[in-house]
Structure formats: C-alpha cells, structure tokens
N, C-alpha and C positions, 0 to 999 in steps of 0.2 A: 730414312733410318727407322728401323721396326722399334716398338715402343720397351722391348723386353732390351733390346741393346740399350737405349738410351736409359733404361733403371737399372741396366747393369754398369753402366759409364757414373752415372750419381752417384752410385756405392761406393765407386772406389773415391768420389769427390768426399760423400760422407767420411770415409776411412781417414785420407789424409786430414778431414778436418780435425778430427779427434785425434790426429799427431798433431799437428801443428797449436792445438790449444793447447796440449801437455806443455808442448816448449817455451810457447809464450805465456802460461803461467808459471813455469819454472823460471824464467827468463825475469820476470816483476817482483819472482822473490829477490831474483839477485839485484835488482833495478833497490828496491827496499833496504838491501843492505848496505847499498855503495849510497841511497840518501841519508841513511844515518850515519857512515863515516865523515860523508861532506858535512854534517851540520854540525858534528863533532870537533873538524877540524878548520869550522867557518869556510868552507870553500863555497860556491857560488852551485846553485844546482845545475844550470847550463852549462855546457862547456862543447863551444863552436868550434874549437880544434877536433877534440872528441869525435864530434858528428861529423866533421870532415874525413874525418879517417877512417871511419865504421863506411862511411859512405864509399870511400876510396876502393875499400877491402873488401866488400858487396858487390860494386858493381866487377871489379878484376875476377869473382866468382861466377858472376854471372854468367852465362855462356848463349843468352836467346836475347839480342840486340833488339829484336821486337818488344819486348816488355820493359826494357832499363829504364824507361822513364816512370813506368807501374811501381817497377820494387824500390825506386828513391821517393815515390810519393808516400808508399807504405812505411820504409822506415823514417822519413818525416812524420808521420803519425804517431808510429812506434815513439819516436823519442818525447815527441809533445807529451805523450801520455804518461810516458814517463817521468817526464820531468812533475809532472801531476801527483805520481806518485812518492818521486824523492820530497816534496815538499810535505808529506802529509808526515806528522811525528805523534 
C-alpha cells in the first residue's frame, strides 16, 4: 500500500472520529439527565434489564458478525462509564 493511500484511509478514520465523539458526547448529556431523574426518583443507577436490551437491539443492527464481540465490549464500556456519570450530582 503506497503511503499517500494509507494517509488518505487515516483521514477518513480521522473524520469518522470527529462523528462519533459528537454522538458520544451528546449521548453523556443524555446519560446526565436520565442520572438525575434516577436520583430523583431513588431508582438504582444500574439497570441489567436496560443493558440487556440496548445490547439486544445493537447487536440485531449489527450486520458484520466479525466484530459482535468488539461492539458488546464497547458498549460494556460505554455503560460502565456511564453509570460513572449517572452517579456524579
């Protein structure tokens, strides 16, 4: 692979990163609102049904069976971290 192909393949890796950070910081606003409703209304920040579902409904989107164990580790992260975040008031 010539080295101008390969910095034109990182650019679009760049690009997409700079989507996907918008979404996951728009996404930890919302993560922040739904922790102050739970503490509002004493609910527990985890919620294992929740992550079963999210998880359910992820991988049925999925459509590259090489990576389904990558994108359940990722939003296993994802939620950890959010739960991180629903705690903080």
């Amino acid at each position: 692979m010539k080295t101008h192909s390969l910095h034109g393949i990182r650019k679009k890796i760049d690009r997409i990163d700079r989507k996907l950070m918008k979404v996951v910081i728009k996404r930890y606003g919302v993560v922040e609102k739904i922790g102050r409703l739970k503490n509002k209304a004493g609910l527990p920040v985890v919620d294992k049904k929740r992550e079963k579902d999210i998880l359910e409904r992820i991988n049925k989107l999925n459509t590259n069976d090489e990576i389904k164990s990558s994108i359940k580790n990722i939003y296993k992260c994802i939620f950890n971290s959010s739960y991180k975040v629903e705690r903080v008031e």
